[in-house]
C-alpha positions in Angstrom: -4.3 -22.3 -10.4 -1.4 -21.4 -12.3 -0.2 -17.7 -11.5 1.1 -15.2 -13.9 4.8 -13.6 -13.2 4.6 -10.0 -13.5 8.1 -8.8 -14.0 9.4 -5.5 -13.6 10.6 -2.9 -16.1 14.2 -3.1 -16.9 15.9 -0.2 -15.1 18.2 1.9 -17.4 19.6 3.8 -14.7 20.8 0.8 -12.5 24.3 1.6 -12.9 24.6 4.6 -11.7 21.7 4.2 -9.2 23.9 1.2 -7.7 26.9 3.5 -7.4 25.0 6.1 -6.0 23.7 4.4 -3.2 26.9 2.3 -2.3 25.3 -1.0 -3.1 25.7 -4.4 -6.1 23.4 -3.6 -8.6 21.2 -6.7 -7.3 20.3 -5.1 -4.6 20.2 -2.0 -6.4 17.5 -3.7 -8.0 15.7 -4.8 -5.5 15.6 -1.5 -3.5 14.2 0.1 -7.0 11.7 -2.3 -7.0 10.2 -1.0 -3.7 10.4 2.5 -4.9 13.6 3.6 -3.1 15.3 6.2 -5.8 18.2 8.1 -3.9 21.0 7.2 -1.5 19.3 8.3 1.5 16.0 6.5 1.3 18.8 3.4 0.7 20.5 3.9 4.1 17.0 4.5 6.1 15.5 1.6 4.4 18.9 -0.9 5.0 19.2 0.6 8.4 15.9 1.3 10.1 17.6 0.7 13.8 19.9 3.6 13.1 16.6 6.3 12.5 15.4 8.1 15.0 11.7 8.0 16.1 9.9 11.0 14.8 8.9 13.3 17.2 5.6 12.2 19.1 4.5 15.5 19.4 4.6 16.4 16.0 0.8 14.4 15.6 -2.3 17.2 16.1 -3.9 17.1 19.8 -0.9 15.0 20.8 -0.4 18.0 23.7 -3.7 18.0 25.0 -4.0 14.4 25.2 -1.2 13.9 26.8 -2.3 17.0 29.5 -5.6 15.4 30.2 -4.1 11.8 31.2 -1.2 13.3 33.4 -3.8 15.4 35.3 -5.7 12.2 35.6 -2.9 10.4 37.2 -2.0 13.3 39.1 -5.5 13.7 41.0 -5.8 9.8 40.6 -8.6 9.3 38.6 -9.7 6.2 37.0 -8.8 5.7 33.1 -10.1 3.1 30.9 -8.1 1.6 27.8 -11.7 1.0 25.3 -9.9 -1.5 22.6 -10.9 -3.8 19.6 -11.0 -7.2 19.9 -8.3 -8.0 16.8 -4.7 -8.3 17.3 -3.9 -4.9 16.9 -6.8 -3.6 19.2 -5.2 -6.3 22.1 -1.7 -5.2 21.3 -2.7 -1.3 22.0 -4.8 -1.8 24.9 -2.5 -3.9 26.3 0.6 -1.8 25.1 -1.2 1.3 26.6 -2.5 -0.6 29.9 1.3 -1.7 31.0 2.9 2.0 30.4 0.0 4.0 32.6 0.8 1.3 35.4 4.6 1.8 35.1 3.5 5.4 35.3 1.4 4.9 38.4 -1.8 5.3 37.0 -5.1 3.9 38.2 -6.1 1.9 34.5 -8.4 -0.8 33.6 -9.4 -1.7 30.5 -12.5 -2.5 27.9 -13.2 -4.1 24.7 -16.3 -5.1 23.5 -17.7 -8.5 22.3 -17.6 -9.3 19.1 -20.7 -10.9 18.8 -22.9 -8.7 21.0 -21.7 -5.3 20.4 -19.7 -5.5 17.1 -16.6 -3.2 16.8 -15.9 0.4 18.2 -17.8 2.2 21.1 -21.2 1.5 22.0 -23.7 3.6 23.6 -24.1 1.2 26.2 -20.6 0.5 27.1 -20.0 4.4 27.8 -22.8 4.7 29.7 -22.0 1.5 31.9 -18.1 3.0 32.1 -19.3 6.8 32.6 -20.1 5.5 35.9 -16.6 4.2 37.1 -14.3 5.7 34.8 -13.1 9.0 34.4 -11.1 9.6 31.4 -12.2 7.0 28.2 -8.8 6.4 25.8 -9.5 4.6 22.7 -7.3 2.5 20.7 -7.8 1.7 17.3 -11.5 2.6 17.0 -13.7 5.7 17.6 -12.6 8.0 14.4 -16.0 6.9 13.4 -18.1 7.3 16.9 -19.2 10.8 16.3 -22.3 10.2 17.6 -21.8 8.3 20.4 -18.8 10.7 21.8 -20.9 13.7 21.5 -23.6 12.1 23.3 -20.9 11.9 26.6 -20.1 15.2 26.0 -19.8 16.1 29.7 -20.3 13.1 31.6 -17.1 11.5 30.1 -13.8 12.9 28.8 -12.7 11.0 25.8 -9.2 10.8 23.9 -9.2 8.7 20.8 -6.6 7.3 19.3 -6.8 5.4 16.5 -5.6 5.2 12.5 -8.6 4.7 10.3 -9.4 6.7 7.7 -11.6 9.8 9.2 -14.9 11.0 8.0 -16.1 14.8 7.0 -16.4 15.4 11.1 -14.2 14.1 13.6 -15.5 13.6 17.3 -16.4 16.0 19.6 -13.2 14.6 21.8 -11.1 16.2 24.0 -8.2 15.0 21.5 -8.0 13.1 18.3 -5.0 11.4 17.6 -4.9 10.2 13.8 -1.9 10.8 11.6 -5.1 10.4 9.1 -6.9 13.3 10.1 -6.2 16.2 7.0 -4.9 18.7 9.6 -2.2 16.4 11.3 0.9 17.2 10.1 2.6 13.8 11.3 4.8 12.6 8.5 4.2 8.4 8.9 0.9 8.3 8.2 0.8 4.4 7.8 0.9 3.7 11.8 -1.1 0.6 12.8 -3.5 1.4 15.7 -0.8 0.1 18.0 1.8 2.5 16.2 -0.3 5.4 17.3 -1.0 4.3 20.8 2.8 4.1 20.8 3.1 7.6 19.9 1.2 8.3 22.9 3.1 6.8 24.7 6.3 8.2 24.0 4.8 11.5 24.5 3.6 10.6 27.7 7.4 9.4 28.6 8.6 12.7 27.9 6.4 14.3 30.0 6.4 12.2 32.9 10.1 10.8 33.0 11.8 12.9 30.6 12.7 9.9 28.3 11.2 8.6 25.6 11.8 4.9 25.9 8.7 3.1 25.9 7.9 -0.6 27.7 6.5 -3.2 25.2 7.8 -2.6 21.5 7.8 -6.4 21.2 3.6 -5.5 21.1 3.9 -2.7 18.7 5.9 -5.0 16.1 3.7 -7.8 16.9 0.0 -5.6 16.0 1.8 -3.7 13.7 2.8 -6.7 11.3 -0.8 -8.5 12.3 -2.9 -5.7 11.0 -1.0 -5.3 7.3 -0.1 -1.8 7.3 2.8 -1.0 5.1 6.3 -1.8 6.9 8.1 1.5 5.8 9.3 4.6 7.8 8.7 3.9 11.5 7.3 1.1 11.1 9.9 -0.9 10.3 12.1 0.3 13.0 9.1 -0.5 15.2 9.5 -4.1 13.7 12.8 -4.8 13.6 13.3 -3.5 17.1 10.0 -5.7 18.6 11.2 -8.5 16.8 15.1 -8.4 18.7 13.2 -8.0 21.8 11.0 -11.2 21.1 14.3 -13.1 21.0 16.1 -11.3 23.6 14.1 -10.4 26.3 10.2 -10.8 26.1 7.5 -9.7 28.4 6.1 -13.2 29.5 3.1 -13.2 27.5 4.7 -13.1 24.7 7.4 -15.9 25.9 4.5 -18.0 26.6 3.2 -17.1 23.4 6.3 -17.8 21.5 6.5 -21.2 23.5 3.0 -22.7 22.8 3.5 -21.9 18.7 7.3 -23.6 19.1 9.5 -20.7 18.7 11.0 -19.9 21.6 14.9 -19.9 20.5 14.5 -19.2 16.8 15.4 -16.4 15.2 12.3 -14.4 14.2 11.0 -12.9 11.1 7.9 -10.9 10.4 6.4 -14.6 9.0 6.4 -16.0 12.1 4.4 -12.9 13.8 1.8 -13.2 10.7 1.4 -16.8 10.1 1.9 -18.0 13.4 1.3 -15.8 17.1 -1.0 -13.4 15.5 -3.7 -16.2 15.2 -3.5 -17.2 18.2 -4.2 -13.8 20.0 -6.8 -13.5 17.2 -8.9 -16.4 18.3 -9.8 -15.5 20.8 -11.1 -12.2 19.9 -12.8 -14.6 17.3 -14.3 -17.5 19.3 -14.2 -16.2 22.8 -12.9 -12.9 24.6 -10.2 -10.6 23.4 -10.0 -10.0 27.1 -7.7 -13.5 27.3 -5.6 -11.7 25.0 -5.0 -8.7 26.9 -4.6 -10.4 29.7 -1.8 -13.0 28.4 0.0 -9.8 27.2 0.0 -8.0 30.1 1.0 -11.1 32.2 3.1 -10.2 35.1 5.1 -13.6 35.5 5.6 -16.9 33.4 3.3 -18.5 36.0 0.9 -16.1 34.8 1.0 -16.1 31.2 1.6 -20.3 30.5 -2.1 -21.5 30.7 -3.3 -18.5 29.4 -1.2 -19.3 25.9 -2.1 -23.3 26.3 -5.7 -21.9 26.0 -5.2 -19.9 23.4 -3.5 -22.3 21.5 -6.5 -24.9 22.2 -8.8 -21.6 20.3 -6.7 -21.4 17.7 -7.3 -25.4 16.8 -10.9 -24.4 17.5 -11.0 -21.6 15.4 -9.6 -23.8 12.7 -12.1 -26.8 12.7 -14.5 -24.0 12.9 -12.9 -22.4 9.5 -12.8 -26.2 7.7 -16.6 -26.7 8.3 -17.9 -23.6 7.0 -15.6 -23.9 3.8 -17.0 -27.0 3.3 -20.4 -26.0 4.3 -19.7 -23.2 1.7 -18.6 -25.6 -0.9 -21.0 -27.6 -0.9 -23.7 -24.4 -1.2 -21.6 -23.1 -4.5 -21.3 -26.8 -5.7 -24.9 -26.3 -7.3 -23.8 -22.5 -8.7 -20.7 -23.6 -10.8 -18.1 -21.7 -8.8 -15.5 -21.1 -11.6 -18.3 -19.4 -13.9 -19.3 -16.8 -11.6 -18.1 -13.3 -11.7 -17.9 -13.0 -7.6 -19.2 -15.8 -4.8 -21.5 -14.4 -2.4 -22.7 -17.2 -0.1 -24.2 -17.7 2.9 -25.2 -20.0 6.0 -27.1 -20.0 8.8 -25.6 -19.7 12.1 -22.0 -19.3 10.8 -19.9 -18.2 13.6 -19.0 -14.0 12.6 -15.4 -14.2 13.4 -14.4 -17.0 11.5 -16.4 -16.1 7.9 -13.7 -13.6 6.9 -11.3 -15.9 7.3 -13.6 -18.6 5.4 -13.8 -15.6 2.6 -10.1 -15.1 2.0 -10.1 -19.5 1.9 -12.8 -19.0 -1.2 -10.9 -16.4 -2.5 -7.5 -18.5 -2.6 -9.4 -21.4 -4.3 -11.2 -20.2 -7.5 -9.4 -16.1 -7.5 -12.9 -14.3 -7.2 -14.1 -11.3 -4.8 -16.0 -13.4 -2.7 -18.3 -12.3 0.9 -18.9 -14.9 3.2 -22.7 -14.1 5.3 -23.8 -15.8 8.5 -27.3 -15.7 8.7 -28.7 -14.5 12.2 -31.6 -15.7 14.0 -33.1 -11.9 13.7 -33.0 -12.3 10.3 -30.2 -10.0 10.3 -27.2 -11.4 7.6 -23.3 -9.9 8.6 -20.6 -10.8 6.1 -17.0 -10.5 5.6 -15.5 -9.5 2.0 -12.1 -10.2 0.2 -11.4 -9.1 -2.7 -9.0 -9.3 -5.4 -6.4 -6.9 -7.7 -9.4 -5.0 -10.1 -12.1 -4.4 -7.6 -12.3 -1.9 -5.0 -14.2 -4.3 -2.4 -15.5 -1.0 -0.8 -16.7 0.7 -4.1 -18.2 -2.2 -5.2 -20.6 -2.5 -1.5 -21.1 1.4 -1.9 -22.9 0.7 -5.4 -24.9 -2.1 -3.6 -25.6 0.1 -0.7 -29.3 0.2 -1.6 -29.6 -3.8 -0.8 -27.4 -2.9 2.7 -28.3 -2.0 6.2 -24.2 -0.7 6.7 -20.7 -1.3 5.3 -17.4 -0.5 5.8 -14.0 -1.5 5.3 -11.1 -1.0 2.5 -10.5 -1.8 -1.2 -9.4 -5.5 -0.5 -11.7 -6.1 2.9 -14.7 -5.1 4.1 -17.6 -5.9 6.2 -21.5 -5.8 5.8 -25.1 -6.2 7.1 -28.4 -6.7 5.3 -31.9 -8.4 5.5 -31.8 -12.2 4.8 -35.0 -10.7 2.4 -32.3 -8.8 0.4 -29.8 -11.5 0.0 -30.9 -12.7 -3.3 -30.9 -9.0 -5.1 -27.9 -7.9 -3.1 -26.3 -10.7 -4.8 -27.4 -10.2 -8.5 -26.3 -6.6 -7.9 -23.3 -7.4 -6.5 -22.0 -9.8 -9.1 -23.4 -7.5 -11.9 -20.9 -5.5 -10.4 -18.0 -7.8 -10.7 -19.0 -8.3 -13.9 -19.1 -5.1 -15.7 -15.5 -4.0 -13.5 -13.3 -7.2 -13.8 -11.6 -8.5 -17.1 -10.8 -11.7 -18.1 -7.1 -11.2 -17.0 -8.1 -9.6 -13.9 -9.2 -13.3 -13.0 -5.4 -14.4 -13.7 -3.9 -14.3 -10.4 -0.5 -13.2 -10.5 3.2 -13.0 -8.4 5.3 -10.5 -8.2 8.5 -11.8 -9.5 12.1 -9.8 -9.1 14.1 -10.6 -12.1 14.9 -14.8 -13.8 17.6 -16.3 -11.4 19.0 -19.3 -12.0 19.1 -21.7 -8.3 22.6 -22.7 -8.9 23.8 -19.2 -9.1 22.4 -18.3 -5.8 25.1 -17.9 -3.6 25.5 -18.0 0.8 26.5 -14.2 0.2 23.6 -13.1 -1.7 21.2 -14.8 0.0 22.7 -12.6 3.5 22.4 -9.8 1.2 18.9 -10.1 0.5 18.1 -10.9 4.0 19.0 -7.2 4.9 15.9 -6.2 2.9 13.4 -7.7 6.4 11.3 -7.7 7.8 9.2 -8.5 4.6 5.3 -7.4 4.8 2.9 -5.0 3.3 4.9 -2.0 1.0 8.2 -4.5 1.7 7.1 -8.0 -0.1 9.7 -10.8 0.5 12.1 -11.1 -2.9 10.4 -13.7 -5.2 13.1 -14.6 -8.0 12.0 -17.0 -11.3 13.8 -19.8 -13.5 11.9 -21.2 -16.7 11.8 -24.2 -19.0 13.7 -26.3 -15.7 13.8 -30.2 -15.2 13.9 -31.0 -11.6 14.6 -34.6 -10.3 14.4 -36.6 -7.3 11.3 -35.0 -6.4 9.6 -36.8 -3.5 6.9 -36.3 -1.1 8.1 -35.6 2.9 7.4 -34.4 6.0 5.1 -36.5 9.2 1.9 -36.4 7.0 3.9 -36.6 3.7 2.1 -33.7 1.9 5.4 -31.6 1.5 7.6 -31.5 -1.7 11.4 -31.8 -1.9 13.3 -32.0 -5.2 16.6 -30.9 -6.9 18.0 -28.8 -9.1 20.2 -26.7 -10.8 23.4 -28.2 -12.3 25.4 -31.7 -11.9 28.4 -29.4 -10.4 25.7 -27.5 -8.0 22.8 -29.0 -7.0 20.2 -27.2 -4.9 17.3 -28.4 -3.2 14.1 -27.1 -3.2 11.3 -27.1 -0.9 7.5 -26.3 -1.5 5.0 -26.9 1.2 1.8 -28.3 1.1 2.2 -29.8 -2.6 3.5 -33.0 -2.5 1.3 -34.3 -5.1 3.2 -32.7 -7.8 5.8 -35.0 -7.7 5.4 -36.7 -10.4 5.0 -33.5 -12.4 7.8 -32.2 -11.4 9.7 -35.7 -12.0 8.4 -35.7 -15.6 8.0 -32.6 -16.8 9.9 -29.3 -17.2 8.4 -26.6 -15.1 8.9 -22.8 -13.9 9.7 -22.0 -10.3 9.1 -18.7 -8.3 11.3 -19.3 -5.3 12.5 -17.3 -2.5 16.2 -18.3 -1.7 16.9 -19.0 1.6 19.9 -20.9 4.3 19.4 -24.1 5.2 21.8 -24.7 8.8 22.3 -28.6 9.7 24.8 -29.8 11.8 26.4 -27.1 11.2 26.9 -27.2 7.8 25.2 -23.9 6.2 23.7 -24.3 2.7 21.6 -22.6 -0.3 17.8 -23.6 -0.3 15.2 -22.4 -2.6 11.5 -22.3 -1.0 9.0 -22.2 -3.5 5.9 -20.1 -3.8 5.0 -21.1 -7.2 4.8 -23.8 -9.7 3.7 -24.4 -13.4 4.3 -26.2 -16.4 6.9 -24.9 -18.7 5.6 -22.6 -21.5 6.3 -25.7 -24.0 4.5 -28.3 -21.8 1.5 -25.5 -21.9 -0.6 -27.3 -24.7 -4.3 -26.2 -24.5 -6.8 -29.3 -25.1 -8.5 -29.2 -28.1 -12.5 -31.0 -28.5 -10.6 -34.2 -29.4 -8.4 -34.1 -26.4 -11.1 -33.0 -23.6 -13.3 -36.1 -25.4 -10.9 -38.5 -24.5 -10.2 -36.8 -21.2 -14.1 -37.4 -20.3 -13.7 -40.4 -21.5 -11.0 -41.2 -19.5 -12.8 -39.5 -16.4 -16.4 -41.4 -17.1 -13.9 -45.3 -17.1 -12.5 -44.2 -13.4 -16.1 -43.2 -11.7 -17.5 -46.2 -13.5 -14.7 -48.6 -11.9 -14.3 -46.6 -8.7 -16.9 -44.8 -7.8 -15.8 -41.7 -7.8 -12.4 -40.5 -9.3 -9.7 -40.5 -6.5 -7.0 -38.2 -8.2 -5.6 -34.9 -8.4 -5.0 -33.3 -11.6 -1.4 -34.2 -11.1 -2.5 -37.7 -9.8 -4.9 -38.0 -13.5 -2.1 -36.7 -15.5 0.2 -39.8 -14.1 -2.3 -42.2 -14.5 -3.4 -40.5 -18.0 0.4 -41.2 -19.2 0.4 -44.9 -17.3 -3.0 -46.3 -19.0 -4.1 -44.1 -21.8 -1.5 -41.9 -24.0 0.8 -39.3 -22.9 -0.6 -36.4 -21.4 0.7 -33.0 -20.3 -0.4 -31.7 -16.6 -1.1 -28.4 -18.2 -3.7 -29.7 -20.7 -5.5 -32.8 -17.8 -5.7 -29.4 -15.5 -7.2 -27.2 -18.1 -9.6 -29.5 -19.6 -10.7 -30.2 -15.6 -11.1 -26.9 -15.5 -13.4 -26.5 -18.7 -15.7 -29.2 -17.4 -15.6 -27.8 -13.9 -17.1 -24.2 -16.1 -19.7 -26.3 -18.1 -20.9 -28.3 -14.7 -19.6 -31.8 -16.3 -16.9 -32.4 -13.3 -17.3 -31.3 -9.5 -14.1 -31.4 -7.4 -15.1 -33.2 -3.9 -14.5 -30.7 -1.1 -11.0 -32.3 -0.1 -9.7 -31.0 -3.1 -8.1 -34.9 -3.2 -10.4 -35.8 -6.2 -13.1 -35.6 -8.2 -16.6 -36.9 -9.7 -19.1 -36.5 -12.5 -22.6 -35.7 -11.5 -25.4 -37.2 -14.1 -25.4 -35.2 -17.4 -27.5 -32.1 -18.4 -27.0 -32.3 -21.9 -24.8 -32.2 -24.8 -21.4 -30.6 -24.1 -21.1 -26.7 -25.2 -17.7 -25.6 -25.1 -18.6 -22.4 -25.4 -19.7 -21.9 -22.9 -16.9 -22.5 -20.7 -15.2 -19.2 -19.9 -11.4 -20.1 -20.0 -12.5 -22.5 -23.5 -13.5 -19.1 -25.1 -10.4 -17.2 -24.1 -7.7 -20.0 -25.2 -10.0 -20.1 -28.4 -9.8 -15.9 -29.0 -6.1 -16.6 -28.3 -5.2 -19.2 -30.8 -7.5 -17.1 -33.4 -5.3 -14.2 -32.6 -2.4 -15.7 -33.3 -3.4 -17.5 -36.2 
């Protein structure tokens, strides 16, 4: 699906802005871009090492909290750590299990099963742990238990600490800790669950060994970056910081960890934390225990930690086959619907395993660019669902005008959960898509990138690509620097890697070449060998035998503005026609679009990719062509009747366009 650049406004000011903060007016630019306007938010932003940690107990109820756990280590009563089963539940429990040991404290910890008891405190739980346990901490969960802490009232102390947004009453607690809460006068407000449990932490440092300095910061940066809060203020200290402790001296769970995803000696960046540890830990909140998880991260010893990550690792394959099969599963439900002409996808199967659908959901999402909720139907008769959404639609607005067909919901603008009766699934999906409907545009269902200013690859230099590496670690509030170049012709391109489904070509000039590198799309080659396209790249060193050199990794790739001819009814006849001769001969129709566009040039008459992958994608709309579910081909099911163009959604808009213009 071809992505739109959204470029930002020219900057009139950039001059003087560049010499105001000290810096070229690229990276000028780029700090603008991430809203940094004066020369001090420059130097905190450049240099998050060099800020000081804000004051722990500058968050409300920080003093009693931290009162009630030293006078339960000091009479030696038992505390319990009551965590989530994500990454950046395990990272706080585990965070706050290892600094009330070092403190000498007797602490255990709890955190409930995903399937069985669902996230935050449970009645049941308390109960059980009101009978061991004598002071309760939470970690990101139990803003919302209000309930369920007032009904311990008396029988067991609570803290919670945790950063979701807080409803109208807080719990009855003996201390809240949530830079969230409207009285808390804590400046970062954007603290992970683990960033708040750190702040507890600290404080308890102070108190008990007059220092500040607290063990584990490779787990705050690691829970942090996992749960997508914004990486600004303190938390990108807490980043940058955990990640130089990851290389330098890591707690053995996290060595092992780093081991079994084949990282140990590599320099680390926020990506490897998001795309790589962080779902292993989260398997096995997902498919098994978050309890592995804590207990590979508060390992004592290598010895300890090694088959605890080799297990992990093993989930994390699980978790994946786990994630293919109910895509496809999915697929093959939404194969009857028409995908690409529905305003949202709601779909559902029986006996889907809960921790992987949200996953599944953002999969659905990244395919056809809809707000999509993925349901697992339970034998009760009970459906749960994940939801992702996309830019336009609040995911949580749009469940809260549904809420009639729901049992619960919760969750944010782009993810969400749910709960409803399998009886309700049909009208909770006609409401929910009328909803889509009436919110989204046309162009809201463009997907788009984010794209810094045009930059030519051969004017990307060693220097400015060390330059822009200052701006990491890249995440949420801090995207990695996405640069463009139009109209280009690349050559050599070539498919590599041990399953040969990477792409590597060059370009730039004949003095200065540059090679470029786009994963997982190999199959463009021959687009990209034929045609001129546009890149979105992110610039990058590539070190071999020591020899250091400019690479260009690319996010994006489309057909040149001039190659982007629309097919008209004569064109998208003969591309049915041309379909209709391959199924007939073959079976089926073994080819990508890039794959048809080659073979469309080859046999039949010269064909842009643009115009083969928009006609596919007007008789994907009318039902005509179905894409099998290894996205590695297609086929024509039997025909319904005579083609209607107009009815095809992206037909209509190209049509309104060219009107327009004419």
């Amino acid at each position: 699906m071809i992505k739109q650049w959204n470029m930002y406004e020219p900057i009139p000011e950039l001059a003087a802005f560049a010499h105001a903060i000290g810096q070229d007016e690229m990276m000028a630019t780029l700090l603008w871009h991430r809203g940094i306007r004066d020369a001090r938010a420059a130097e905190a932003f450049l240099h998050p090492e060099a800020q000081p940690f804000r004051d722990p107990f500058l968050m409300k109820d920080m003093k009693p909290a931290v009162a009630r756990i030293l006078q339960a280590m000091e009479k030696e009563q038992h505390i319990t750590v009551y965590g989530d089963y994500d990454v950046d539940g395990m990272t706080a429990t585990s965070l706050l299990l290892l600094n009330l040991r070092a403190m000498g404290a007797r602490a255990d910890f709890y955190i409930p099963d995903r399937l069985t008891e669902g996230y935050g405190l449970n009645r049941q739980a308390l109960e059980q742990l009101a009978e061991t346990t004598d002071l309760l901490v939470t970690v990101d969960c139990g803003i919302a238990s209000v309930v369920d802490v007032g009904a311990m009232k008396g029988r067991l102390d609570i803290i919670v600490t945790d950063h979701h947004l807080p409803g109208e009453v807080l719990p009855d607690a003996v201390a809240v800790l949530n830079p969230h809460r409207p009285d808390c006068p804590y400046p970062d407000k954007e603290l992970a669950g683990v960033g708040v449990a750190f702040k507890l932490c600290q404080a308890l440092w102070q108190e008990h060994g007059g220092h500040g300095d607290v063990r584990g910061i490779e787990l705050v940066a690691l829970g942090t970056v996992a749960d997508l809060v914004a990486l600004r203020g303190e938390n990108r200290r807490i980043v940058k910081e955990g990640l130089a402790r990851m290389e330098e001296d890591p707690l053995p769970g996290i060595a092992a960890l780093l081991a079994v995803a084949n990282l140990t000696g590599k320099h680390l960046n926020a990506g490897h934390i998001g795309f790589l540890l962080a779902p292993r830990l989260n398997a096995a909140g997902r498919i098994r225990s978050a309890r592995q998880g804590v207990k590979l991260l508060t390992a004592k010893s290598p010895e300890e930690a090694a088959p605890i990550a080799e297990e992990l690792d093993l989930l994390n394959r699980e978790r994946q086959e786990l994630e293919r099969a109910i895509v496809q599963q999915a697929e093959e439900k939404l194969a009857a619907e028409d995908p690409f002409s529905l305003p949202a996808i709601v779909v559902a199967g029986r006996g889907w395993n809960p921790g992987v659908i949200g996953i599944a959901a953002s999969r659905l999402v990244d395919r056809y660019y809809k707000p999509t909720i993925v349901l697992t139907i339970q034998e009760d008769g009970i459906c749960k669902g994940s939801c992702r959404s996309i830019a336009g639609l609040s995911m949580y607005e749009a469940l809260a005008a549904c809420k009639g067909h729901l049992l619960q919901f919760g969750g944010h603008a782009m993810a969400a959960g749910l709960s409803l009766k399998e009886s309700g699934l049909a009208a909770f999906r006609a409401a929910f898509c009328a909803y889509a409907a009436a919110h989204l545009t046309a162009d809201d269902y463009q997907p788009k990138v984010a794209v810094e200013f045009e930059l030519a690859p051969e004017d990307v230099t060693l220097s400015m690509v060390e330059e822009i590496e200052r701006l990491e670690p890249y995440g949420m509030g801090n995207p990695k620097p996405l640069f463009g170049c139009r109209d280009v012709r690349a050559e050599e391109a070539v498919a590599i890697g041990r399953d040969r489904n990477h792409l590597r070509f060059q370009f730039g000039t004949r003095e200065r070449r540059v090679t470029g590198l786009m994963w997982n799309h190999a199959e463009l080659a021959g687009v990209v060998n034929a045609e001129a396209c546009d890149f979105v790249y992110a610039p990058a060193i590539n070190e071999w035998n020591g020899t250091r050199s400019v690479q260009c990794l690319v996010e994006e790739l489309s057909p040149a503005a001039s190659k982007r001819v629309f097919p008209g009814k004569e064109t998208l006849r003969d591309i049915y026609r041309f379909l209709y001769g391959i199924q007939q001969r073959e079976g089926s129709i073994p080819f990508t679009a890039a794959g048809l566009t080659e073979a469309c040039n080859r046999l039949m008459r010269p064909m842009a990719y643009f115009t083969m992958a928009m006609g596919l994608r007007v008789f994907q709309e009318l039902g005509l062509v179905r894409e099998n579910l290894g996205e590695t081909g297609y086929y024509l099911p039997p025909p319904s009747g005579k083609m209607d163009l107009a009815a095809s959604p992206t037909f209509r808009r190209y049509a309104q366009e060219r009107d327009l213009e004419s």
